[in-house]
N, CA, C and O atoms as CSV, one atom per row, in Angstrom:
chain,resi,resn,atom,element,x,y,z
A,1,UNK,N,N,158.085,122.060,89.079
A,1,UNK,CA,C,158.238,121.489,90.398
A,1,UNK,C,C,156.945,121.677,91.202
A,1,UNK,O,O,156.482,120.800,91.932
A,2,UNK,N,N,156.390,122.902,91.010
A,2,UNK,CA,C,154.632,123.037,91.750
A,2,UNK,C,C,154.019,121.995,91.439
A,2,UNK,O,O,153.770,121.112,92.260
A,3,UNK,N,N,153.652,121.943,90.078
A,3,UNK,CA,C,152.726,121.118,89.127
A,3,UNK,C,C,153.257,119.511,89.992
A,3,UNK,O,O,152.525,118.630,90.443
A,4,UNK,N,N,154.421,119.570,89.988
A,4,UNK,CA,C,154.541,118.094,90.942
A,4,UNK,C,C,154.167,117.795,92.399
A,4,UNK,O,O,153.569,116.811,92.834
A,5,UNK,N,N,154.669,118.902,93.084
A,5,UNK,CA,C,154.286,118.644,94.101
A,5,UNK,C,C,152.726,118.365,94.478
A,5,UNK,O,O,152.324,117.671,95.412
A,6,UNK,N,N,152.008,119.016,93.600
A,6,UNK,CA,C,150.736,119.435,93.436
A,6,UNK,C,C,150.158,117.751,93.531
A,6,UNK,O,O,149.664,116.987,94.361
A,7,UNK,N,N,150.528,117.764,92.291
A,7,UNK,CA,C,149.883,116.334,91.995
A,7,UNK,C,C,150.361,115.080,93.044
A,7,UNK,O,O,149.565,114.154,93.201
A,8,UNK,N,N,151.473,115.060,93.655
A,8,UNK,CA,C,151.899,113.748,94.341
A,8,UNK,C,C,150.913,114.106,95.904
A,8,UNK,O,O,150.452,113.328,96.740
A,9,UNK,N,N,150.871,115.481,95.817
A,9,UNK,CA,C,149.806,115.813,97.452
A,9,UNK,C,C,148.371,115.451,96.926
A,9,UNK,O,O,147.694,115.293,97.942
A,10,UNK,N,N,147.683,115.271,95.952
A,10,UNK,CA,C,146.673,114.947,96.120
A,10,UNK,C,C,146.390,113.758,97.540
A,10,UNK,O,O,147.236,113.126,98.174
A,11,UNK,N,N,145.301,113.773,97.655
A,11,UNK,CA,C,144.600,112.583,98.800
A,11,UNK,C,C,144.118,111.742,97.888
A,11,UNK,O,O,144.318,110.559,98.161
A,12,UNK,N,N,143.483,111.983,96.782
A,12,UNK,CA,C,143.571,110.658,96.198
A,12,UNK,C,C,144.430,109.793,95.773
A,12,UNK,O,O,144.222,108.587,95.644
A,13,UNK,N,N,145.384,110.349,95.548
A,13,UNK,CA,C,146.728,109.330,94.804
A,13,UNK,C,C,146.809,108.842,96.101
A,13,UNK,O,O,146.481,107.660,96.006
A,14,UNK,N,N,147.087,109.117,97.365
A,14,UNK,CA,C,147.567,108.797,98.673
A,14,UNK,C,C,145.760,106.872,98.803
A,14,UNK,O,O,145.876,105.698,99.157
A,15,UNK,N,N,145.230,107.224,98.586
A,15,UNK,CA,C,143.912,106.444,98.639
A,15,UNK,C,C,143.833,105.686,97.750
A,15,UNK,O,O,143.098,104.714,97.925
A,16,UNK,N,N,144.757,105.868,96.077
A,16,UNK,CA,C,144.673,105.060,95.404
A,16,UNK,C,C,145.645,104.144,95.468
A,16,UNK,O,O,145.585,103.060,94.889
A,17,UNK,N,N,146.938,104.669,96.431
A,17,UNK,CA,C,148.022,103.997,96.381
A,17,UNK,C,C,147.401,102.988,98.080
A,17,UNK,O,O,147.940,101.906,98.313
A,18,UNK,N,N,146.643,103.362,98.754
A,18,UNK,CA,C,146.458,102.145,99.664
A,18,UNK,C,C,145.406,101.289,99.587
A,18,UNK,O,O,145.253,100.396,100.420
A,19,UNK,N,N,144.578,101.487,98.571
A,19,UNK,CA,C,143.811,100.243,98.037
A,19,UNK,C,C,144.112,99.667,97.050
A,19,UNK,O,O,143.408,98.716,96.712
A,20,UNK,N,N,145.133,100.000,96.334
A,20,UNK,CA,C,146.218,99.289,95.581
A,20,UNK,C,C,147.044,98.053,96.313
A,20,UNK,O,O,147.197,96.892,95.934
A,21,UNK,N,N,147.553,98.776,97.584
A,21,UNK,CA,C,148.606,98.354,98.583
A,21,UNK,C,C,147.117,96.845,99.279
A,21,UNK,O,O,147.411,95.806,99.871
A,22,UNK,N,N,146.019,97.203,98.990
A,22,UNK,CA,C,145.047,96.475,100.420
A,22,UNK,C,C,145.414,96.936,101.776
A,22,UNK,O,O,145.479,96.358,102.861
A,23,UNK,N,N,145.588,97.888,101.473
A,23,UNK,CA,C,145.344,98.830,103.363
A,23,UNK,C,C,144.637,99.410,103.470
A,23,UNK,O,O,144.104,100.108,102.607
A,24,UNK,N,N,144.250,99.265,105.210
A,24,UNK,CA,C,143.362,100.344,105.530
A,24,UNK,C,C,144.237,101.069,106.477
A,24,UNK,O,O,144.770,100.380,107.346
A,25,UNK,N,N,144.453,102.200,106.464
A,25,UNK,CA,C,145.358,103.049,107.326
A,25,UNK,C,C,145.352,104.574,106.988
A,25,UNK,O,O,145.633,104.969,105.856
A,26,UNK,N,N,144.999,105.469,108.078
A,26,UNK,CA,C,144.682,106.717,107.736
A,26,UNK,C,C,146.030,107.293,106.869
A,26,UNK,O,O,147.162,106.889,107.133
A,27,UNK,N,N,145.760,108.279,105.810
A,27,UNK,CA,C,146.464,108.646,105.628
A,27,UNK,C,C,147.606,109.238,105.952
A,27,UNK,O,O,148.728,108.826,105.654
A,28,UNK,N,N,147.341,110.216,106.569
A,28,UNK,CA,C,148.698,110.676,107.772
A,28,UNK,C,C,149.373,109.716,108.117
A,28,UNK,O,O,150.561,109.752,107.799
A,29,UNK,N,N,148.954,108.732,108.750
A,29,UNK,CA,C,149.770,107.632,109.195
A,29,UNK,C,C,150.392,107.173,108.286
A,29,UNK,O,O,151.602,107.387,108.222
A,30,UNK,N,N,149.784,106.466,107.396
A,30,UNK,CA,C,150.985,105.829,106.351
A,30,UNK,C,C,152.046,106.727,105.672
A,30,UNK,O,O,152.924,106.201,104.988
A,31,UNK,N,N,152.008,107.681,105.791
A,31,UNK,CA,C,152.259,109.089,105.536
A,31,UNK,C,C,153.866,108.945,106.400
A,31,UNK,O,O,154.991,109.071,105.917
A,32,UNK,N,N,153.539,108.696,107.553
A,32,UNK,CA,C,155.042,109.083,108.864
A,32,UNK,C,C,155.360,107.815,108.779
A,32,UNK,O,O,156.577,107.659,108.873
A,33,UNK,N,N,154.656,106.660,108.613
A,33,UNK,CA,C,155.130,105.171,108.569
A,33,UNK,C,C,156.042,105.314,107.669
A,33,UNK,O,O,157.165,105.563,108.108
A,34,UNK,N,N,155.871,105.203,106.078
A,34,UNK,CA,C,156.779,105.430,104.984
A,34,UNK,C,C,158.203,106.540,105.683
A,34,UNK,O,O,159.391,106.230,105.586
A,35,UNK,N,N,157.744,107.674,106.277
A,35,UNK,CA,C,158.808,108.218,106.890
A,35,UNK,C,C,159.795,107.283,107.411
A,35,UNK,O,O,160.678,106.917,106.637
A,36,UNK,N,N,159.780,106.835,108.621
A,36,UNK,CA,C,159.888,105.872,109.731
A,36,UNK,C,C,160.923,104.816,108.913
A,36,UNK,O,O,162.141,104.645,108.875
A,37,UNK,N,N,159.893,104.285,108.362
A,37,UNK,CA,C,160.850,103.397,106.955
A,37,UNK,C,C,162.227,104.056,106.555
A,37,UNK,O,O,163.303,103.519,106.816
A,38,UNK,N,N,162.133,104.988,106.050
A,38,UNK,CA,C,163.030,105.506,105.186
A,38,UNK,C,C,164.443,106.045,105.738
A,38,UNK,O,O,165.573,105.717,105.377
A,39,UNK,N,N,164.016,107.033,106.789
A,39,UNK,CA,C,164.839,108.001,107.551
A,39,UNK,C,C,164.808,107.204,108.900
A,39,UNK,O,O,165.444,107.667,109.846
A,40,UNK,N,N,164.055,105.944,109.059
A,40,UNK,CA,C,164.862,105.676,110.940
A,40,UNK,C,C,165.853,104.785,111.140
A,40,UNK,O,O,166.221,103.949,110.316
A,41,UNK,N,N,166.271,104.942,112.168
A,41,UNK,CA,C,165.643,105.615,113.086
A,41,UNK,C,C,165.437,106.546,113.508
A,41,UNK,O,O,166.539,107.014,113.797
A,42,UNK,N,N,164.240,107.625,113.937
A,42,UNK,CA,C,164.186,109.066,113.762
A,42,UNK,C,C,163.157,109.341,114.948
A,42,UNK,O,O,162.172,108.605,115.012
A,43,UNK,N,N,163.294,110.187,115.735
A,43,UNK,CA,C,163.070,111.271,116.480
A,43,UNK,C,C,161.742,111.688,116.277
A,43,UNK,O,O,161.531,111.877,115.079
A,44,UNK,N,N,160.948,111.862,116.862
A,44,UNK,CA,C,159.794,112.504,116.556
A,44,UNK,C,C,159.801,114.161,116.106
A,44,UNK,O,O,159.208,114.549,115.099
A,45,UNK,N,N,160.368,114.834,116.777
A,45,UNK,CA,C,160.894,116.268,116.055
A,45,UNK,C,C,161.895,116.626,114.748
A,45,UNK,O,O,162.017,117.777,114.328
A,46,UNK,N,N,162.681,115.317,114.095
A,46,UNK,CA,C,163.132,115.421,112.986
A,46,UNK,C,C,161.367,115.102,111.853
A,46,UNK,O,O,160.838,115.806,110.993
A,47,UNK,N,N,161.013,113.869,112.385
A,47,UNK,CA,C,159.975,113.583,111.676
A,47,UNK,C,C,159.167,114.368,111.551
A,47,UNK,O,O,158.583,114.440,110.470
A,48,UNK,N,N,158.893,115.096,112.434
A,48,UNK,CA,C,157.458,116.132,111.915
A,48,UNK,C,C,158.536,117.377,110.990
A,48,UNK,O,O,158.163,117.783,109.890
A,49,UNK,N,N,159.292,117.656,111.351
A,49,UNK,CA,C,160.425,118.704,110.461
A,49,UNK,C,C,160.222,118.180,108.859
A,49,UNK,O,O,159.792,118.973,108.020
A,50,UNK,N,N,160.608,116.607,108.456
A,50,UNK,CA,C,160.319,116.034,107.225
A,50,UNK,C,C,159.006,116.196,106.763
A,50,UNK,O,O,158.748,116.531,105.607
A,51,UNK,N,N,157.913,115.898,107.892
A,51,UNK,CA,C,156.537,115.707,107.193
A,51,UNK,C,C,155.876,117.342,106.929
A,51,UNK,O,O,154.840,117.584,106.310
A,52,UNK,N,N,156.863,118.433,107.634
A,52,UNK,CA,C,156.243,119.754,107.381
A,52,UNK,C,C,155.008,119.729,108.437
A,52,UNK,O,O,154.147,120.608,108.455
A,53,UNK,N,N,155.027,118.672,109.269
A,53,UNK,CA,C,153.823,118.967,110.677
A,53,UNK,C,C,154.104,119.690,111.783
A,53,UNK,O,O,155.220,120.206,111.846
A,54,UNK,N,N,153.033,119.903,113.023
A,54,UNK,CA,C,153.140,120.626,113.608
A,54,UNK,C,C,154.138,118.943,115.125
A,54,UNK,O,O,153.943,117.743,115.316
A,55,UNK,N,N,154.670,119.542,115.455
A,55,UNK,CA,C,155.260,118.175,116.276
A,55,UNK,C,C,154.448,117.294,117.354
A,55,UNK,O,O,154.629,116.107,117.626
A,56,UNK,N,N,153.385,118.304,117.964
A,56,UNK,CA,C,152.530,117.412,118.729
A,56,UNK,C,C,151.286,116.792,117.953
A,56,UNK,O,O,150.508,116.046,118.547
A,57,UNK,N,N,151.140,117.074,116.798
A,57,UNK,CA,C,150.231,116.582,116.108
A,57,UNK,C,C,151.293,114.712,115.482
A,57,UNK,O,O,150.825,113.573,115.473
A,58,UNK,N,N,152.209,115.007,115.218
A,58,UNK,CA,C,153.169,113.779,114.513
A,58,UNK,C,C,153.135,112.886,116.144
A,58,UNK,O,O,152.615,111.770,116.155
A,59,UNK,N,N,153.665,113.418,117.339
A,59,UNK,CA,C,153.466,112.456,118.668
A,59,UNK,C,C,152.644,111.885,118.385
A,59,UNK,O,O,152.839,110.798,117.841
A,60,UNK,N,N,151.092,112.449,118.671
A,60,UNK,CA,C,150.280,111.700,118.915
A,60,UNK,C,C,149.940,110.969,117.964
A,60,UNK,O,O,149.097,110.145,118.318
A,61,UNK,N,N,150.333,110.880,116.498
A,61,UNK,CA,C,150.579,109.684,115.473
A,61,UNK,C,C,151.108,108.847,115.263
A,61,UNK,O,O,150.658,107.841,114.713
A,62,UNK,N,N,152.960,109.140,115.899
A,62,UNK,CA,C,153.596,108.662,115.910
A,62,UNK,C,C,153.357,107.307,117.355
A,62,UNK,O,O,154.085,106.323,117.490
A,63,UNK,N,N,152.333,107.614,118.124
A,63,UNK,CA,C,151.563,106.519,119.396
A,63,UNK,C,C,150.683,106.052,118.819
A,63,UNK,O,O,150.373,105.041,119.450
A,64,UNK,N,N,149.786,106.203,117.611
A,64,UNK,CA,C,148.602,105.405,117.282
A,64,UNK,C,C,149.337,104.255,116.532
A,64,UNK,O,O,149.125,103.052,116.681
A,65,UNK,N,N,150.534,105.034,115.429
A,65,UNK,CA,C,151.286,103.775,114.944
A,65,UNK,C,C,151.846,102.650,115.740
A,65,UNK,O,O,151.744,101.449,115.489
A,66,UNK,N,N,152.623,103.380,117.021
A,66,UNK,CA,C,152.858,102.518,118.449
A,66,UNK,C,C,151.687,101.759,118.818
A,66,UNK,O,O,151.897,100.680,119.372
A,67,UNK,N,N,150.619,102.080,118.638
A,67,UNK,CA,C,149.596,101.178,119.701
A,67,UNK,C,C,149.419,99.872,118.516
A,67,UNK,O,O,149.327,98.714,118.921
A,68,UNK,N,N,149.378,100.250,116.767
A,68,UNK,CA,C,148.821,99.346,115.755
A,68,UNK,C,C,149.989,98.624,115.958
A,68,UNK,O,O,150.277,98.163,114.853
A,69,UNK,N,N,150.823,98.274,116.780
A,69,UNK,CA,C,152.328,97.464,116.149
A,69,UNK,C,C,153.277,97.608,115.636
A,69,UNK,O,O,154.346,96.998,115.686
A,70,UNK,N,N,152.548,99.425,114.463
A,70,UNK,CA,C,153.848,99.685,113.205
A,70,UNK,C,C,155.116,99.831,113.454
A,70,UNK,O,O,156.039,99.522,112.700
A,71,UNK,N,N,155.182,100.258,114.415
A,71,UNK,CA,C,156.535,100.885,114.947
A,71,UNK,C,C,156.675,100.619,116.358
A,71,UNK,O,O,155.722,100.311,117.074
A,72,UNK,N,N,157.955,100.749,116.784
A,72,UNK,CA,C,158.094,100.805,118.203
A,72,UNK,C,C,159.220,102.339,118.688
A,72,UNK,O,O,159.875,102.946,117.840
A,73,UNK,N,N,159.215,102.595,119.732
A,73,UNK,CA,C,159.681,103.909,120.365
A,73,UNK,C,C,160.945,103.338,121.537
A,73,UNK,O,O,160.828,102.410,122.337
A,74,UNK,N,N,161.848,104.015,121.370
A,74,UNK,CA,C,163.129,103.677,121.908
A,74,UNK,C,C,163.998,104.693,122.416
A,74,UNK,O,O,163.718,105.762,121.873
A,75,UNK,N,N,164.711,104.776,123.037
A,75,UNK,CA,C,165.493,105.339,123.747
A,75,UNK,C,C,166.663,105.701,122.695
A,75,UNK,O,O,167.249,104.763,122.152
A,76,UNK,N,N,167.056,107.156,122.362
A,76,UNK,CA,C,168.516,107.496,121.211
A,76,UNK,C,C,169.284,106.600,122.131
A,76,UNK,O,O,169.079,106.483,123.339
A,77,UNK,N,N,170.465,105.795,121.209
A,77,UNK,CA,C,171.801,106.011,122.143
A,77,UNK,C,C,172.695,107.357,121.945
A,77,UNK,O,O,173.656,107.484,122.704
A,78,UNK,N,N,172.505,108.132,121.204
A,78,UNK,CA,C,173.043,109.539,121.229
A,78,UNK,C,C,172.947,110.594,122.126
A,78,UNK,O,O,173.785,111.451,122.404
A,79,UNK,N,N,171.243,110.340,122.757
A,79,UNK,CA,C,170.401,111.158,123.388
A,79,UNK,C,C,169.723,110.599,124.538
A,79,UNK,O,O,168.619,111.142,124.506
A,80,UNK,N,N,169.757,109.816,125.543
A,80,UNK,CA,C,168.964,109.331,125.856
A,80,UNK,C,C,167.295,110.026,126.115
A,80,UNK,O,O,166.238,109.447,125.864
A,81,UNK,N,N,167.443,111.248,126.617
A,81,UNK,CA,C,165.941,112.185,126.044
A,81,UNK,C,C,164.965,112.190,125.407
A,81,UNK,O,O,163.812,112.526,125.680
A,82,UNK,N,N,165.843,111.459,123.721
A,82,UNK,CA,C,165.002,111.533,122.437
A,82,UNK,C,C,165.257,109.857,122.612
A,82,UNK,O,O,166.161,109.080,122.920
A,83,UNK,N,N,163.583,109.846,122.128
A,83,UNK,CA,C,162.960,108.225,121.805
A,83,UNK,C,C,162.918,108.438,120.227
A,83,UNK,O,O,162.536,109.325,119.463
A,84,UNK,N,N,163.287,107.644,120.161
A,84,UNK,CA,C,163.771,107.199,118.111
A,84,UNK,C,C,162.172,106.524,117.852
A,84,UNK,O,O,161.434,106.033,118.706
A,85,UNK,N,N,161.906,106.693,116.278
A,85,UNK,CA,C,160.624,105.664,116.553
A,85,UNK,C,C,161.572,104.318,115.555
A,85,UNK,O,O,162.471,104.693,114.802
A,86,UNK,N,N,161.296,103.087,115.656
A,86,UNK,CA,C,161.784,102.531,114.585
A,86,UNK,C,C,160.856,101.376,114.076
A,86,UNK,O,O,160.301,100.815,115.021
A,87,UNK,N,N,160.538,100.873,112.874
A,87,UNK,CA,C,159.740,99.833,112.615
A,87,UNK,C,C,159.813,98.583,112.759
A,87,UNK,O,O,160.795,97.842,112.709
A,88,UNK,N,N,158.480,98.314,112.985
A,88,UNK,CA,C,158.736,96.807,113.187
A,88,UNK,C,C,158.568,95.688,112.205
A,88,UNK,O,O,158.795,95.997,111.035
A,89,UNK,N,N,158.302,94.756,112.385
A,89,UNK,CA,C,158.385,93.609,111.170
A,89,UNK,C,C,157.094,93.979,110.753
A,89,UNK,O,O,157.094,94.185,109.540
A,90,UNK,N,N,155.835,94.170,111.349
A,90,UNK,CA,C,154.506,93.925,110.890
A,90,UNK,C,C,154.723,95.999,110.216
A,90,UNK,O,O,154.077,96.219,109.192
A,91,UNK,N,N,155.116,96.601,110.490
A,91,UNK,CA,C,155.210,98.120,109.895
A,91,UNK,C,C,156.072,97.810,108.451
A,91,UNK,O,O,155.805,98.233,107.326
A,92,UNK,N,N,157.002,97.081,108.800
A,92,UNK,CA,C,157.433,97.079,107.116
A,92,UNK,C,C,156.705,95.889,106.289
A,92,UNK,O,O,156.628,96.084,105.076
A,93,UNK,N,N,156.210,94.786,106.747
A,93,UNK,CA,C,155.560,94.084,105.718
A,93,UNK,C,C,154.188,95.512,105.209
A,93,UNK,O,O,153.729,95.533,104.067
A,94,UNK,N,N,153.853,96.313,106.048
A,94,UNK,CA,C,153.094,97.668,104.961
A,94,UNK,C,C,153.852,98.215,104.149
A,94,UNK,O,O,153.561,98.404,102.968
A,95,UNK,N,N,154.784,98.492,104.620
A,95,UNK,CA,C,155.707,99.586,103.593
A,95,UNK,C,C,156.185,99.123,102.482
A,95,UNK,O,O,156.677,99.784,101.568
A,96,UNK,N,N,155.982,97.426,102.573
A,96,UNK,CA,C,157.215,96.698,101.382
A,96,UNK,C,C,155.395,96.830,100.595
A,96,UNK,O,O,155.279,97.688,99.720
A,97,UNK,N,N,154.247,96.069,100.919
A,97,UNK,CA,C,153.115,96.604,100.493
A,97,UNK,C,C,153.164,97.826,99.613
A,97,UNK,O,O,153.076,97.888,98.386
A,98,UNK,N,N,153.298,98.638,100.368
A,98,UNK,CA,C,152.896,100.116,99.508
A,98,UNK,C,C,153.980,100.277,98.745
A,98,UNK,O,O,153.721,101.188,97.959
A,99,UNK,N,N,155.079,99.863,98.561
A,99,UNK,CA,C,156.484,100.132,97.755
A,99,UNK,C,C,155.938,99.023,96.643
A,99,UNK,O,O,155.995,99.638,95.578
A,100,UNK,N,N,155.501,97.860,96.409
A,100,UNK,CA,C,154.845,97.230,95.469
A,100,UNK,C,C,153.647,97.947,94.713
A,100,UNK,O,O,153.269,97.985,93.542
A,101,UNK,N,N,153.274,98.432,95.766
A,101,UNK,CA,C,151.519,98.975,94.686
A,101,UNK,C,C,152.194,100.428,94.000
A,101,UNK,O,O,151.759,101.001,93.001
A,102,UNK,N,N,153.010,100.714,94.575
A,102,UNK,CA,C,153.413,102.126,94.255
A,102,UNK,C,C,154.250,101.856,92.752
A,102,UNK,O,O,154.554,102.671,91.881
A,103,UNK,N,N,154.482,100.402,92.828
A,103,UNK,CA,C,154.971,100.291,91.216
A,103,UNK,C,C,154.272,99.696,90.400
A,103,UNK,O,O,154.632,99.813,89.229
A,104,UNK,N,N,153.566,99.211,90.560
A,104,UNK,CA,C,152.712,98.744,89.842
A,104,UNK,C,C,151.733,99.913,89.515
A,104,UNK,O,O,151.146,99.630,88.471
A,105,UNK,N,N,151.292,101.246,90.062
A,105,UNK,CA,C,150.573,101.890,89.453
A,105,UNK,C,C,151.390,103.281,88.780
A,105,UNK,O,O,150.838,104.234,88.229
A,106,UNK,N,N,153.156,103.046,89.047
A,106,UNK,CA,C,153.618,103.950,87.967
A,106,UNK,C,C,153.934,103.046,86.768
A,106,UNK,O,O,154.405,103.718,85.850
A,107,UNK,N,N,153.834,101.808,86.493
A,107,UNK,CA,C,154.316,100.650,85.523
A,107,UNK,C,C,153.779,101.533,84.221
A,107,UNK,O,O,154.432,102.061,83.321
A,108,UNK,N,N,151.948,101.487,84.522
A,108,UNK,CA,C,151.870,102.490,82.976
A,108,UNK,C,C,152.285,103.531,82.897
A,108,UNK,O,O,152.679,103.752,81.751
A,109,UNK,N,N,152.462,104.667,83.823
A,109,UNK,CA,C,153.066,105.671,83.261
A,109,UNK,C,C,154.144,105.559,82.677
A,109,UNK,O,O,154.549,106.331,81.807
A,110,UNK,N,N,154.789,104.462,83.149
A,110,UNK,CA,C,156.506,104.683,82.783
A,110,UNK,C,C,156.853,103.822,81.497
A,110,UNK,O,O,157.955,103.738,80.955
A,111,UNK,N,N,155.487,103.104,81.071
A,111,UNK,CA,C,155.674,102.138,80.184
A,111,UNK,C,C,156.278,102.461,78.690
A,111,UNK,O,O,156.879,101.767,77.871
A,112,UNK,N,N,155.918,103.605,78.705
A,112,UNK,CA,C,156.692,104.314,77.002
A,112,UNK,C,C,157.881,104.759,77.062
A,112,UNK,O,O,158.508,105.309,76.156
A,113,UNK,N,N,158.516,104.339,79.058
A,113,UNK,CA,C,159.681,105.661,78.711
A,113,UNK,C,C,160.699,104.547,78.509
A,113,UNK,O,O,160.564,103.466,79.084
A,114,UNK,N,N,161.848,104.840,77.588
A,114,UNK,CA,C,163.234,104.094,77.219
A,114,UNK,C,C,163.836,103.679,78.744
A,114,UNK,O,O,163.630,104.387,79.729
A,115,UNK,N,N,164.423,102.727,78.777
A,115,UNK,CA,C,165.963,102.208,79.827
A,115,UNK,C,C,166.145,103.427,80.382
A,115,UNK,O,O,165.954,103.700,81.567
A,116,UNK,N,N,166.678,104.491,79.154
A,116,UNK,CA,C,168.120,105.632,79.418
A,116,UNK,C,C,166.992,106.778,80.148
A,116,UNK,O,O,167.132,107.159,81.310
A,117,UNK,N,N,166.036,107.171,79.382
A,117,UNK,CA,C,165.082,108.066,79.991
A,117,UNK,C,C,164.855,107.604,82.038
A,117,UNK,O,O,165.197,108.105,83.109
A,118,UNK,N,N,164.256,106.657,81.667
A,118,UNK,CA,C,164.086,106.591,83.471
A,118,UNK,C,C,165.147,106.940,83.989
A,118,UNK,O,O,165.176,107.985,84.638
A,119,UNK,N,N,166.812,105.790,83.759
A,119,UNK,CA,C,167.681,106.140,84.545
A,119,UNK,C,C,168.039,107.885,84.524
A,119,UNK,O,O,168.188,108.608,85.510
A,120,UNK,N,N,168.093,108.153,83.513
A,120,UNK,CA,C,168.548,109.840,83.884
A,120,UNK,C,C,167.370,110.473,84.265
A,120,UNK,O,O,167.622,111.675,84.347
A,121,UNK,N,N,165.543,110.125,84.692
A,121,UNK,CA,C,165.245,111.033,85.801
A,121,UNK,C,C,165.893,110.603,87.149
A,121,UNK,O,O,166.471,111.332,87.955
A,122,UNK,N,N,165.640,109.073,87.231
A,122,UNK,CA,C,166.594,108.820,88.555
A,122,UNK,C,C,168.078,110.211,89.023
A,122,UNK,O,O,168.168,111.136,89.831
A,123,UNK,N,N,168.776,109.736,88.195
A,123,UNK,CA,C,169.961,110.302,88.560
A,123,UNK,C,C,169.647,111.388,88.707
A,123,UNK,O,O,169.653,111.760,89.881
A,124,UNK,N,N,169.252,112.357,87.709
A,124,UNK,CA,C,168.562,113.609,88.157
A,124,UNK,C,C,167.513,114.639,89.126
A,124,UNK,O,O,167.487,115.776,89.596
A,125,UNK,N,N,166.646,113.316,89.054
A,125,UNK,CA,C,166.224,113.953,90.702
A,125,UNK,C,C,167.080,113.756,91.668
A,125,UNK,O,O,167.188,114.597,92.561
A,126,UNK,N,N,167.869,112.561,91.657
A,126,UNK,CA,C,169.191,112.846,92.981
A,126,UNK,C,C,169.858,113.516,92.953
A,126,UNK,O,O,170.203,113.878,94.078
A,127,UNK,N,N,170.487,114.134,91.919
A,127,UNK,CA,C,171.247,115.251,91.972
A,127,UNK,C,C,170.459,116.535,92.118
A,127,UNK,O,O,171.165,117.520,92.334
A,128,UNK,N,N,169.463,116.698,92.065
A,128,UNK,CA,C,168.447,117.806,92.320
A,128,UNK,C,C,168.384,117.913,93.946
A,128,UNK,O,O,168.881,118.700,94.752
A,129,UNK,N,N,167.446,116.626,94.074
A,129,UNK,CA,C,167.484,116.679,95.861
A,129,UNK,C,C,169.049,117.101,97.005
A,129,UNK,O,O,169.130,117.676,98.091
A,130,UNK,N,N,170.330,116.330,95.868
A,130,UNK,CA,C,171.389,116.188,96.823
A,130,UNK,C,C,171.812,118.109,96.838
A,130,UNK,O,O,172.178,118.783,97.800
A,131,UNK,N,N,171.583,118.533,95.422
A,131,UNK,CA,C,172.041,120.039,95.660
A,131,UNK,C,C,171.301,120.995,96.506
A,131,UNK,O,O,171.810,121.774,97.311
A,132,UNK,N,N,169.407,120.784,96.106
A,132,UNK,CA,C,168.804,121.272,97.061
A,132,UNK,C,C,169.163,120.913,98.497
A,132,UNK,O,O,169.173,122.000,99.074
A,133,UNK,N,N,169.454,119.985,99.354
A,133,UNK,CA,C,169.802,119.362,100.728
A,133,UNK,C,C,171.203,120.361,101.297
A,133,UNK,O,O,171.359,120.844,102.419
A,134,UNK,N,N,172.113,120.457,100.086
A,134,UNK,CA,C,173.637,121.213,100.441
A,134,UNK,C,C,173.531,122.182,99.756
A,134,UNK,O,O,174.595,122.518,99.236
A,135,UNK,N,N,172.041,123.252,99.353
A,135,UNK,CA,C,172.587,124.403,99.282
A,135,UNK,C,C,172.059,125.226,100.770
A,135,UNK,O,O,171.312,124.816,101.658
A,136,UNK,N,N,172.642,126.288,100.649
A,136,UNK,CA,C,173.345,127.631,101.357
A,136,UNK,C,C,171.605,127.485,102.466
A,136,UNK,O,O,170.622,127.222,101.774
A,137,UNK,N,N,171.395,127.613,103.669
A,137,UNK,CA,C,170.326,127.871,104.164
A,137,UNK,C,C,169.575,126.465,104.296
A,137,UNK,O,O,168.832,126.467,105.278
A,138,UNK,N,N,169.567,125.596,103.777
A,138,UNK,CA,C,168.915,124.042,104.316
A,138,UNK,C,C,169.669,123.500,105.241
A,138,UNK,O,O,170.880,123.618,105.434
A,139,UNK,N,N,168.853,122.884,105.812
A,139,UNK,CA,C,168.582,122.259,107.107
A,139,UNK,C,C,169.416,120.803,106.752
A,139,UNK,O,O,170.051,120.259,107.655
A,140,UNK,N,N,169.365,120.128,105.187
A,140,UNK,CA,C,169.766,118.919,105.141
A,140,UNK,C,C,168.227,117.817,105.170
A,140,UNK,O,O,168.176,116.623,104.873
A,141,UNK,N,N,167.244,118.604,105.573
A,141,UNK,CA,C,166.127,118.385,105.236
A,141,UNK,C,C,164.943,118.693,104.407
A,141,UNK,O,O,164.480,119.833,104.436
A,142,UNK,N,N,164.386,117.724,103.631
A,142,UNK,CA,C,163.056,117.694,102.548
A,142,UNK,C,C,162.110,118.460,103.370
A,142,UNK,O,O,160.973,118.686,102.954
């Protein structure tokens, strides 16, 4: 699990996967964008909790993405307090971007593996993540 994490944090994979994608976008950013995508609508203090940042460092990212278009900032209806960030059309035509290049540059790795092999890492990292998420002491958060 090190050896993985290890390798998916490189900055280059992060650089190879956005000139793959044809973006230019700091890393960090595409970084909370892909967040944003995934988990919003979301809070700026859940999001930096996911990204493992410090929270005023994710704000003031979470406004540069605001100023590029990626996203927009909204009012919870749960909370009115907490501004949700959520994406916009021009933030996910990136993300659907980087979700394309991102397969196309695991295509060779994955090219030797069988049908049954992929599906059971699938299933298995979900059942990994879902036990890590509901065991004893998590937050419910990565």
């Amino acid at each position: 699990m090190v050896d993985l994490i290890a390798v998916m944090n490189q900055p280059q994979r992060d650089q190879a996967l956005l000139a793959e994608a044809g973006l230019s976008l700091d890393r960090a950013l595409f970084q909370l964008l892909v967040g944003i995508e995934r988990f919003g609508p979301i809070g700026v203090v859940e999001l930096a909790d996911r990204a493992g940042r410090d929270y005023t460092t994710v704000s003031r990212q979470v406004a540069k993405l605001e100023s590029l278009g990626l996203i927009e900032r909204r009012p919870s209806p749960a909370d009115r307090r907490v501004h949700e960030a959520v994406i916009t059309d021009k933030g996910r035509q990136m993300t659907d971007a980087l979700d394309a290049a991102r397969q196309r540059l695991a295509a060779p790795i994955l090219a030797n593996w069988s049908e049954e092999d992929f599906n059971d890492l699938v299933r298995l990292m979900r059942r990994f993540v879902d036990d890590l998420m509901a065991s004893p002491g998590e937050t419910g958060k990565p």
